[in-house]
N, C-alpha and C positions, 0 to 999 in steps of 0.2 A: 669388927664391923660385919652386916650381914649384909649375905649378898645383896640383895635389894637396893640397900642403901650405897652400898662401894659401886653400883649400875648407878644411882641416880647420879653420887659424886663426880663420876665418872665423865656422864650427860653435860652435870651442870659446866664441867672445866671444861670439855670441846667447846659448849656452845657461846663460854665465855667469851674462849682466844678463837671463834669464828667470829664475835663481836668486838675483837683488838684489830687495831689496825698493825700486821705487823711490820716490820723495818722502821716503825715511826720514827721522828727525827730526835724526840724528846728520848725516846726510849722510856717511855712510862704513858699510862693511860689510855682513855683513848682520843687517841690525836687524827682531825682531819683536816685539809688545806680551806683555807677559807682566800683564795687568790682571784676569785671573780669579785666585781658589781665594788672595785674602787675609783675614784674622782684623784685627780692627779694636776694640782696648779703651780705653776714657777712662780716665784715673789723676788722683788728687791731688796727686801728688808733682811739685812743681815741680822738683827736683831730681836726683830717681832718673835716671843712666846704664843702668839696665836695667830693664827692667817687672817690675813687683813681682807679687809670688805673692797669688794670689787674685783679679786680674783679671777681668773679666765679657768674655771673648773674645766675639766675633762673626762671621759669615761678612760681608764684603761685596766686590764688585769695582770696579774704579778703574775710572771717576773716582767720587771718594767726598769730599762736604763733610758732613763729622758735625754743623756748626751747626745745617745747615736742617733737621735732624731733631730737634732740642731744641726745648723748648717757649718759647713767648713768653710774654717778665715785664718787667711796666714796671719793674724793678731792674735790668737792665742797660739797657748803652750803646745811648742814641735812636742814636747813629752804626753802629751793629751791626745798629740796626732793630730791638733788645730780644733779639738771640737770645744766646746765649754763647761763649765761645772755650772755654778747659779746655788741658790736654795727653792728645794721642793717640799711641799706640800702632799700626802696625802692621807683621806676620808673617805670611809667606809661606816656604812649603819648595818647594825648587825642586832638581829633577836636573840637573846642566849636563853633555853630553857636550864631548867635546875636538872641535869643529867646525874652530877654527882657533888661532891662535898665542894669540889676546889675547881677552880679555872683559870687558865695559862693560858699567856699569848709567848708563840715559839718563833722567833725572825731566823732561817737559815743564813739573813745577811743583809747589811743597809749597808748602800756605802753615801758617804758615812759620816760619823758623827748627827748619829742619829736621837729624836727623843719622841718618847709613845706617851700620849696622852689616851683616859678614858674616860669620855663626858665629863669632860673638860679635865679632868685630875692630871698632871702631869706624874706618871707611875717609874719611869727611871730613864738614865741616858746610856749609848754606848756609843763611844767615837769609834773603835774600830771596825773600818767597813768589812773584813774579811769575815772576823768572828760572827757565832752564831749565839745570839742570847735569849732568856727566854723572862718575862713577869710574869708574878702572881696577882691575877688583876682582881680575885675573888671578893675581898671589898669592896670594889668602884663597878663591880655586876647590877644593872637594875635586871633582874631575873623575868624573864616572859617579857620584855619591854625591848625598845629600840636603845639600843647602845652607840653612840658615835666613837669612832677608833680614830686618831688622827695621829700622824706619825711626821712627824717635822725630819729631814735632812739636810744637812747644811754642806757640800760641797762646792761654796764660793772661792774657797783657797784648790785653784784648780789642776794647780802646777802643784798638791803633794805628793806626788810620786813622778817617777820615772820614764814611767808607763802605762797607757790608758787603763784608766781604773773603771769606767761606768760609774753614773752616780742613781742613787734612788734604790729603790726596794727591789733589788735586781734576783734573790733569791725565793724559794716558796714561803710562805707564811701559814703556820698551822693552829686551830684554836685544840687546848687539852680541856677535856673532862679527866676528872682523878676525885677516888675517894678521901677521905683525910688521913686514913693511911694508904700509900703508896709505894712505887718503887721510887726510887731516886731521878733525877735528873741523870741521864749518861748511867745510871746506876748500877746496868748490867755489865763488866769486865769478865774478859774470854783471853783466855790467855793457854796456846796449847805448850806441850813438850813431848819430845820421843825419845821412848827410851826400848832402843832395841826394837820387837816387833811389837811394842805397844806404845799405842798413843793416850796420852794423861790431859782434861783438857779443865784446868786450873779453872773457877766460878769466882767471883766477888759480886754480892750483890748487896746493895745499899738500901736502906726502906726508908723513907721518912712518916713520923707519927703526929701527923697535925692536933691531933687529939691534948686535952691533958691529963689523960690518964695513960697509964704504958696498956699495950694494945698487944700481946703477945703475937705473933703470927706463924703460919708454917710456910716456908719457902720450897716451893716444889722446882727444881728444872730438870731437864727433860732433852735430851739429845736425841735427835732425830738424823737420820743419815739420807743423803738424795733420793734414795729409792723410797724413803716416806718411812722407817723401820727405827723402829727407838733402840738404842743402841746401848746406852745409858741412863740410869736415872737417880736423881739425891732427894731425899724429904730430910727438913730441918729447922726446925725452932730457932726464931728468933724474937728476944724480949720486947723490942720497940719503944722508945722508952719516949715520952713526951717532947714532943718540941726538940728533938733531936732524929740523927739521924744513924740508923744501926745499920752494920755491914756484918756479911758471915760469910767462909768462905769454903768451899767445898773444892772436891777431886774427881772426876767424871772418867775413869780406866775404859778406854775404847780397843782389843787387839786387833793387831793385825789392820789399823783405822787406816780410810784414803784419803793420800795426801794431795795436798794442794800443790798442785806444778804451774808452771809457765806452761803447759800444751793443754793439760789437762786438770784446770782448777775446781778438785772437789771441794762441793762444799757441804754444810750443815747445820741443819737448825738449832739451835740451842732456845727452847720454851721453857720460860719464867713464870712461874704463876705464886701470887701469894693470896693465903688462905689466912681470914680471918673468922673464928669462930665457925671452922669450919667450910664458910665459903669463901668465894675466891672475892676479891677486892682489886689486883689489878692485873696484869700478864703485859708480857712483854716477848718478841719473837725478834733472838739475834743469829745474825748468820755468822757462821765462824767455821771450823777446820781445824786441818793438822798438819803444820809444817816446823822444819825447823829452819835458822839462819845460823851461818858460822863465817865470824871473821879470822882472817891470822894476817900479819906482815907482812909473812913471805910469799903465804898460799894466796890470798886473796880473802876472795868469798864461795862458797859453799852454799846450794840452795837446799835442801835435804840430805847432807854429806855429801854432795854433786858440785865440783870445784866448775864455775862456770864466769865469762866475762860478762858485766852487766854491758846491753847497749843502747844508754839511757837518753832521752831529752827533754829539756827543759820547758815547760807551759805555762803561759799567762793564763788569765781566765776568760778571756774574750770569744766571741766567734764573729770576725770581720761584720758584718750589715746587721747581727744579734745586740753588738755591744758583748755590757755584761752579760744581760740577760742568761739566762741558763735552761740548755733545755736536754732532758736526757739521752732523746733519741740522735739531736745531731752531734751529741759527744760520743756518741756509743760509737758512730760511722766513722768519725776522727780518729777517735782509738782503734779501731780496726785496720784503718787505712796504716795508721802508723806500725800495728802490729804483721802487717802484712809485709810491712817493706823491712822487720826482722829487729826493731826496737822492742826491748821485753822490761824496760822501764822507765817512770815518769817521774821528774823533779816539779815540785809543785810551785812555782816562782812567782814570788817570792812571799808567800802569804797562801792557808788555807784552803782549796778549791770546795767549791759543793759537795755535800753529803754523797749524792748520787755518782758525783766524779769516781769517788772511791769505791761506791758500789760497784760502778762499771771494768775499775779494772780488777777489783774480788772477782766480779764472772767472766773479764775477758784474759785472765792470767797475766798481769804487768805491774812490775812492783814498784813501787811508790815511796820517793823521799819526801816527806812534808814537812814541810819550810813555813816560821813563823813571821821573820820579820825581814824588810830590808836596811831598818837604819834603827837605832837607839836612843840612845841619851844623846846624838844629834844631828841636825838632819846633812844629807848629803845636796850638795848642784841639781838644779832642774834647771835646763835651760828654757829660756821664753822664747827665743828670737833665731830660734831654729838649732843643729845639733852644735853642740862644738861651738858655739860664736856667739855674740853678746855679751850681756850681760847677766850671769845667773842667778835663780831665785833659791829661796832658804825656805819654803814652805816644806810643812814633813807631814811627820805622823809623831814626832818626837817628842813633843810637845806632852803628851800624854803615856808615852812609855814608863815616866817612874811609877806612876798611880795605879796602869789599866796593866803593862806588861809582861806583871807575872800572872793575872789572873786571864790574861789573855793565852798565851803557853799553855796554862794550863788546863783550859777549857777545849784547845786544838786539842792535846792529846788526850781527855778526857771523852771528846766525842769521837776522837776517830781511831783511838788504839783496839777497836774489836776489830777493825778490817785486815782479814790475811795481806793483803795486799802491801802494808806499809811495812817496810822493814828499818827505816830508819828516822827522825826527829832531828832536822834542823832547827837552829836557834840563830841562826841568821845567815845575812847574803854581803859578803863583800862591805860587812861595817868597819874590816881593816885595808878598806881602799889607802893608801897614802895619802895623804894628807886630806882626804876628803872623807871624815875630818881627824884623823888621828894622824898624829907627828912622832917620830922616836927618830935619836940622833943618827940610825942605821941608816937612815933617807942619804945623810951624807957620805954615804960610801961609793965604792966604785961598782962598774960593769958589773963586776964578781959577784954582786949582791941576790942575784939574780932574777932582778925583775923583768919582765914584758911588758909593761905598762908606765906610762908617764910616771913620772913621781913629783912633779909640780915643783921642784924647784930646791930639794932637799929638804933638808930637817929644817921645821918652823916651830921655835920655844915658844910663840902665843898658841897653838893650837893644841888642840886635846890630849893630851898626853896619850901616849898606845897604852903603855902599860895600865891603865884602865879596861883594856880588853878580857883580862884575864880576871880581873872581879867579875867583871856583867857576866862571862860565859860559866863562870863557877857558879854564883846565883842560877841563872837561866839551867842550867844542869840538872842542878838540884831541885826546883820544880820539876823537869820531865819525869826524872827519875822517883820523884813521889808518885806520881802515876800510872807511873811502865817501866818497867826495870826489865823487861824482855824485850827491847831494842837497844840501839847505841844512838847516842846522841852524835850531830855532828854541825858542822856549816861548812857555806864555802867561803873558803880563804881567796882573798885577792892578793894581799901583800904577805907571802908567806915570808918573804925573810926578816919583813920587819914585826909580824907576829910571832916569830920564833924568840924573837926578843922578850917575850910574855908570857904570861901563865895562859893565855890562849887556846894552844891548841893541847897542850896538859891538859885543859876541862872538858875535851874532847874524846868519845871512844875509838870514832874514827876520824879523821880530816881529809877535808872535801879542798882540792886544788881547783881555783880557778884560774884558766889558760897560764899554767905556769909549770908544761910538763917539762921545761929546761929544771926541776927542779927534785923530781922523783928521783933520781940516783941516789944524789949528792944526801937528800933527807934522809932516803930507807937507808943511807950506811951510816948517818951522824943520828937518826933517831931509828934504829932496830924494831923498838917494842911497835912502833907509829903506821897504824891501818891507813893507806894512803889511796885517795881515788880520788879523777877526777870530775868535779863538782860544777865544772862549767866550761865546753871547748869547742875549741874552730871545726869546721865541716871536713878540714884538708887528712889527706893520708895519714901526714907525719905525725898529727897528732893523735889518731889513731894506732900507729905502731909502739907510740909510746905506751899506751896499754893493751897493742897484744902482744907487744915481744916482751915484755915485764911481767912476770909470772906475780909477783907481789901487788900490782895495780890490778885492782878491780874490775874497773870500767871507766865511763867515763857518760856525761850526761852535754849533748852539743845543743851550743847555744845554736838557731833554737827549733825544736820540734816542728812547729806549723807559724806561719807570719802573725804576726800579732799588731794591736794599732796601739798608735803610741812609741813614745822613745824613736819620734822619726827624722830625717834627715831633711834638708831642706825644701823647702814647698815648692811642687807638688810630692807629696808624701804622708801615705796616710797611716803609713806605719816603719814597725822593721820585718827585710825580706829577707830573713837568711831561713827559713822554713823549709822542712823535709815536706811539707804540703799548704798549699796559697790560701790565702782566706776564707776558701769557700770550700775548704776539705778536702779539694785536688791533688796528685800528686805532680811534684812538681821533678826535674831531671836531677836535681841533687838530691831529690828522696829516690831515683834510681839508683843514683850512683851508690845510696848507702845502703839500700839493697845488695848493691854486687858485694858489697862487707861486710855485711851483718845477718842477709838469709843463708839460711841451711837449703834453701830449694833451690836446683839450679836456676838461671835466670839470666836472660838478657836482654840487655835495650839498646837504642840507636838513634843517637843524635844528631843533629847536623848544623853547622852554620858556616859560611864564606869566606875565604880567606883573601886577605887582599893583594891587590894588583891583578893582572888585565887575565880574561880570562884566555884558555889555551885551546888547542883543536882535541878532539879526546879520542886521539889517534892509537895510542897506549892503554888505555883501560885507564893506565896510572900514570899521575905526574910524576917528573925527575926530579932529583934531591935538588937541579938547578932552577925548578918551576916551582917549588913551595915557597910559602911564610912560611918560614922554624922558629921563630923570634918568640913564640909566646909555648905553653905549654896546653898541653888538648884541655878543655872546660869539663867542669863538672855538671854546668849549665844548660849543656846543650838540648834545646826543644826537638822533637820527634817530627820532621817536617821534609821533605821531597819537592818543593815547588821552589824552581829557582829560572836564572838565564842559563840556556844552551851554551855551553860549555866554560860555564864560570866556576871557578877553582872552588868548591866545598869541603871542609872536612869532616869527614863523618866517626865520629866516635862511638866506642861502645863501651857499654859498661856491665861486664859480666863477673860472676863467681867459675864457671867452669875454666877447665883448662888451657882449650883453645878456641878461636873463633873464626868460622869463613862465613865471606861477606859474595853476595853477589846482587849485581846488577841486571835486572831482567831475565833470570836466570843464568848469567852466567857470570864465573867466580872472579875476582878484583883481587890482583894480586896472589900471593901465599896465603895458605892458612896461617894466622899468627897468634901467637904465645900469652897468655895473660903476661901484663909486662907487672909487676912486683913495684915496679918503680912508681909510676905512676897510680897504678890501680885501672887505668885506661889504656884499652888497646884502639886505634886510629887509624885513617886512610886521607888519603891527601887527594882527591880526585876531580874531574871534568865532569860537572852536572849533564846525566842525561836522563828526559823524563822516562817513570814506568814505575818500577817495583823494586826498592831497594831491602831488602832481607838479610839478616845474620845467625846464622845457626851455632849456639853453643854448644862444642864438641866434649868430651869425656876423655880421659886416656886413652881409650881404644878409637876416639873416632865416630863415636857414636852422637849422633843428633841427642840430648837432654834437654832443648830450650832454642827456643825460635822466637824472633821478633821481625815483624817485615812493619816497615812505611813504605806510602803510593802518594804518586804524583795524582792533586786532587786536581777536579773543574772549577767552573764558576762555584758559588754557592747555590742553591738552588731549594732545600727546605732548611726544616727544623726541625730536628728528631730528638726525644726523649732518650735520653741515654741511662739515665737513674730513676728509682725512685724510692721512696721509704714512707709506707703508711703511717708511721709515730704511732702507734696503740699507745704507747705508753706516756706521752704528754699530750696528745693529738695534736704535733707540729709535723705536716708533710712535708717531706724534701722531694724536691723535683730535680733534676738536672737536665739541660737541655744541649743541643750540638747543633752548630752549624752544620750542613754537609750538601756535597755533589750531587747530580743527578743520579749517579751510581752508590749513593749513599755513604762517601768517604767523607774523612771528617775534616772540613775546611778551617784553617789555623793559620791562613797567612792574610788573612781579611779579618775586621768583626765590622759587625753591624748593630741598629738600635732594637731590643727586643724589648713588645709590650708584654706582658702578661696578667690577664684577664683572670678572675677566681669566683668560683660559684661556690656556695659551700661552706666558706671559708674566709677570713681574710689575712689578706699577706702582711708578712711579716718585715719581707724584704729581699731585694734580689743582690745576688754578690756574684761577682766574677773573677774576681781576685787579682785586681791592678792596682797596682799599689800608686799610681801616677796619677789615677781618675780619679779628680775630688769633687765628684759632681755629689749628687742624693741617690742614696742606695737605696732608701725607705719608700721611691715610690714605687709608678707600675711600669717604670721604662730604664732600662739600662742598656748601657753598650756592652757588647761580650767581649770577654778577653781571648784572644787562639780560639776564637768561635762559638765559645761555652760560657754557662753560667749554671747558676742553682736558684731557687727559689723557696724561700719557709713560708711555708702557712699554716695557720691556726683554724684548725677546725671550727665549723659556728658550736656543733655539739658535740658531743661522744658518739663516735661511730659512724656519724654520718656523710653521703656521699659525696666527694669534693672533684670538681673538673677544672683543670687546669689548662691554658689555652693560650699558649705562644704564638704571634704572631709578629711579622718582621715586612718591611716593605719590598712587594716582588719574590717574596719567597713564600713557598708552599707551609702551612701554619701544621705547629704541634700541639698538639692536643693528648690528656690525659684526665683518666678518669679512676678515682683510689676510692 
């Protein structure tokens, strides 16, 4: 080639893939969001194929869950969190010029039981609300013309899950241009390996040939490394052969490559470009790296030969007043917040998260179990009539699993096996609950058997046989594993003793325990070869020691990372609270406490609440062992608060990693310095409230101050001060957070009040404060605060432009911000 030409080639492939959009969701073409300027109508018609005349249209833009805009009634499903499903409706008119040969509509997600029409065409169905699927609408195009998009959902069966699901087009929606040769769907696989000081980063790339003639092509990719520096590169012929689809697969030698850590997750470009006669036709830009995973029995897991405990939590897809909806910036803050408090992994419960979800933790270093299903071949109990009691329903998702379930698996890992982040492939959650619905005669055994959970009554000959477990997960396997053979497959187990009765956990590389660490000994000596973690557990110590004093358990993933709505307990209840952070992405005092277990940074905090009976004179500094309640054991619970009655019995705990801790009261010291107690995990004071400054300094071996936490006795309330904020560049959703506080600007937490908030710029999305008791409307512009605070999402009117936010509360001085 002469130079000239090898310059212009050169030219034309920058200005191609300056013309890709890259990370698209399709991973081929080029793809843009089309999520403004749609109409959004609820119907009663379960069965209507087209929306009926008279409709109440509305404008809204995607991502859009219509539940979390209905109101709450204790007549629907506690597992819904009381809000409702229905069937939605929505329409969209769209101009399509003739870009390129072919055109795609790409859903990251409908929930569900969704079907896409195109002026008028009904083009295909997908029941499953998690997965992402995508048509080739390029037949039913009127080209330069108005196109009507209408997308039916049917979420009237509202009780099919466990846990609030969101219903409607809750994820982004992208339109593809592609030529008729192309890359594949998902087409790009990145897959690294180290060997010694070099890293090897495995290519498969798939093309399809609309054409019917074979379309030879050259497959160019291109490894780029952070600093912008090509690292690597492959050129490669591939035949393309008509109406099919070719894959070729290349080796990309990077020395001495940087690897992707939990502290520090490098990453890198891998650019795809195919060349037809010469020019290029489509490109594609995936992010990918270089790591390795290592399981063993005894050793555990290994994150680049670095033997480490995972300390993982488990995530619905919700965000409290968002619903589904999905927005990236206020997941990026969740994960932060989580990673902050020393969690470095995330189980994805029980079903798929957003594309971006996984993006976010590729760049914020947190690795990821993705889980496909919660129930099978059939469905498990939802209750209607609150948690625990009634009468329960049998609506599912099961319904569709022989048909949709392997192509479903296999489209999860299809889309999300390039993310460093995921190291492992669930294929389900607790489908061997005892008897709900599988039965094996082990039900009828004794204590011994070793479960923690109800088992409804023993062994029932009418219900589903167990040893059916062990077919579906040998099938389900084997799917993953045609996809990605560089991770391990796993699920969480509920009934492991009666799953051991099964080919089960055999179809397993590793097995994931839920709440059943009475059980790790006894397994790792009866099954040697068996990678044992656990997959689902309580917030308390002991369940904790059970995977650090176990050298062979890995980790452990606690139910559940931040509060989720749905699966709740009796009304008022708008979800479930066992979250290391409240609805509204706050941390809450058991996401300190798992702080003091899981950061490597020193750190302390200080809780307080009352103990009962009469209060005493605080003559002593400290109460006698004759003037305490001992009856209970210190909270993991406890909120950070100083405002109480003159001399009523409080106990103040703290919850630290370092070694010792002194406590003092208006400067001066309560009691001895005392000892991280091992027992507990909490060190305590038993003491006579007096107002001022209460402070704890976490000591070192020698004595040395590493970590300081002090609460103060507040005033009245008196303003409202901005405590957070986050611009969103990157969806244009601003988060606000707001705080009661004092004259002296301390933050008031033993009041709340109603706060309006006002938006120029912008419109809200919704205010959250994270009580799980208020079942009032989160969706207007008035909410009560919880411990004084809340948050606020808004939607920017445009890109970039200037938005004012403006709290204001009766008698208190107004907060104001301007992004």
């Amino acid at each position: 080639m002469k130079k000239s030409n090898c310059l212009s080639f050169i030219y034309t492939i920058v200005f191609f893939l300056s013309c890709t959009t890259a990370f698209s969701q399709p991973g081929f073409g080029n793809a843009s969001k089309i999520n403004e300027g749609w109409s959004f109508a609820l119907s009663n018609d379960t069965v209507a194929t087209r929306p009926a005349s008279g409709l109440k249209w509305q404008p809204v833009a995607i991502p859009h869950d219509w539940s979390i805009t209905q109101k709450l009634d204790p007549k629907n499903a506690s597992s819904m969190g009381y809000l409702p499903g229905g069937i939605g409706w929505y329409r969209k008119s769209l101009v399509i010029p003739r870009k390129k040969d072919k055109v795609y509509i790409y859903f990251e997600g409908v929930y569900n039981r969704s079907e896409v029409f195109i002026n008028g065409k009904s083009i295909g169905k997908r029941p499953n609300g998690y997965v992402s699927f995508m048509f080739d609408i390029t037949p039913h195009v009127h080209f330069g013309e108005e196109n009507e998009i209408l997308v039916r959902v049917d979420h009237h069966r509202a009780a099919d899950s466990r846990w609030y699901t969101g219903a409607g087009i809750y994820r982004d929606v992208w339109l593809v241009h592609a030529a008729s040769v192309h890359i594949a769907e998902w087409g790009v696989y990145a897959w690294p390996e180290l060997e010694k000081d070099k890293g090897v980063l495995n290519v498969e790339v798939g093309v399809e040939n609309h054409l019917t003639n074979t379309a030879p092509v050259t497959v160019v990719n291109e490894l780029v490394n952070a600093a912008g520096k090509t690292v690597a590169t492959s050129r490669k012929v591939l035949p393309a052969k008509p109406g099919a689809s070719d894959r070729l697969r290349v080796q990309l030698a990077v020395p001495d490559p940087q690897l992707w850590e939990l502290q520090t997750p490098a990453l890198y470009q891998l650019k795809t470009t195919v060349l037809k006669d010469g020019r290029p036709v489509d490109a594609v830009t995936t992010r990918t790296g270089f790591r390795k995973f290592t399981f063993d029995p005894d050793k555990g897991f290994a994150l680049n030969n670095k033997w480490m405990k995972i300390k993982g939590v488990c995530l619905h897809h919700d965000a409290g007043v968002l619903g589904a909806a999905m927005y990236r910036e206020v997941w990026r803050r969740r994960l932060k917040q989580l990673k902050e408090l020393g969690v470095n992994a995330i189980r994805s419960t029980h079903n798929p998260q957003a594309t971006m979800f996984y993006d976010l933790c590729d760049e914020l270093g947190l690795l990821v179990m993705d889980e496909a299903f919660d129930e099978w071949e059939f469905p498990k109990r939802k209750w209607l009539e609150g948690w625990n009691v009634g009468t329960p329903g049998f609506d599912g998702t099961y319904d569709f699993f022989e048909e949709w379930g392997e192509k479903d698996l296999a489209d999860m890992v299809r889309r999300d096996r390039n993310h460093l982040s995921v190291f492992a492939w669930s294929i389900g959650n607790e489908v061997d609950y005892p008897n709900d619905p599988y039965s094996h005669p082990v039900l009828d055994g004794s204590g011994e058997s070793g479960f923690t959970q109800k088992i409804f009554g023993g062994y029932k000959k009418d219900a589903p046989d167990a040893m059916r477990l062990g077919v579906i997960a040998k099938r389900l396997a084997t799917v993953v594993r045609t996809y990605d053979r560089s991770r391990p497959v796993t699920a969480g187990l509920a009934g492991v003793a009666m799953s051991n009765e099964t080919g089960y956990p055999g179809a397993l590389d590793i097995a994931g325990y839920n709440y059943t660490e009475s059980r790790y000994a006894m397994d790792h000596k009866k099954y040697p070869g068996r990678v044992i973690f656990g997959s689902e557990n309580r917030h308390d110590l002991e369940a904790w020691k059970a995977v650090h004093d176990n050298e062979y358990i890995f980790g452990q993933f606690l139910w559940t990372g931040i509060d989720y709505l749905g699966e709740s307990g009796r009304w008022p209840s708008r979800g479930f609270y066992s979250g290391l952070l409240d609805f509204g992405g706050f941390i809450k005092p058991r996401g300190y406490f798992r702080q003091s277990l899981w950061s490597e940074k020193p750190m302390v905090y200080l809780g307080t609440y009352p103990l009962s009976g009469k209060s005493n004179k605080p003559t002593a500094g400290v109460l006698t062992e004759n003037e305490i309640t001992r009856e209970r054991p210190p909270s993991m619970d406890a909120w950070s608060s100083w405002n109480y009655e003159e001399g009523q019995r409080i106990r103040v705990v703290c919850y630290t990693n370092t070694p010792r801790v002194r406590l003092l009261l208006n400067e001066r010291q309560v009691d001895a310095v005392k000892a991280y107690d091992d027992k507990t995990g909490i060190v305590y004071w038993d003491i006579p409230y007096q107002p001022g400054v209460l402070k704890a300094e976490g000591l070192n071996a020698v004595n040395k101050t590493v970590a300081l936490y002090t609460v103060q006795t507040s005033g009245a309330p008196y303003a409202l001060k901005v405590i957070e904020k986050i611009d969103g560049s990157n969806d244009n959703v601003v988060q606000v957070a707001v705080q009661v506080v004092d004259a002296n600007g301390l933050p008031v937490t033993y009041t709340d009040v109603d706060i309006t908030c006002t938006v120029s710029g912008g419109s809200l999305l919704g205010l959250e404060a994270g009580d799980n008791g208020d079942m009032g409307d989160y969706t207007d512009h008035r909410q009560k605060t919880f411990r004084g605070r809340l948050i606020a999402y808004i939607k920017r009117r445009e890109k970039n432009n200037k938005v004012q936010v403006v709290f204001t509360a009766p008698q208190l001085k107004e907060g104001r911000v301007v992004l």
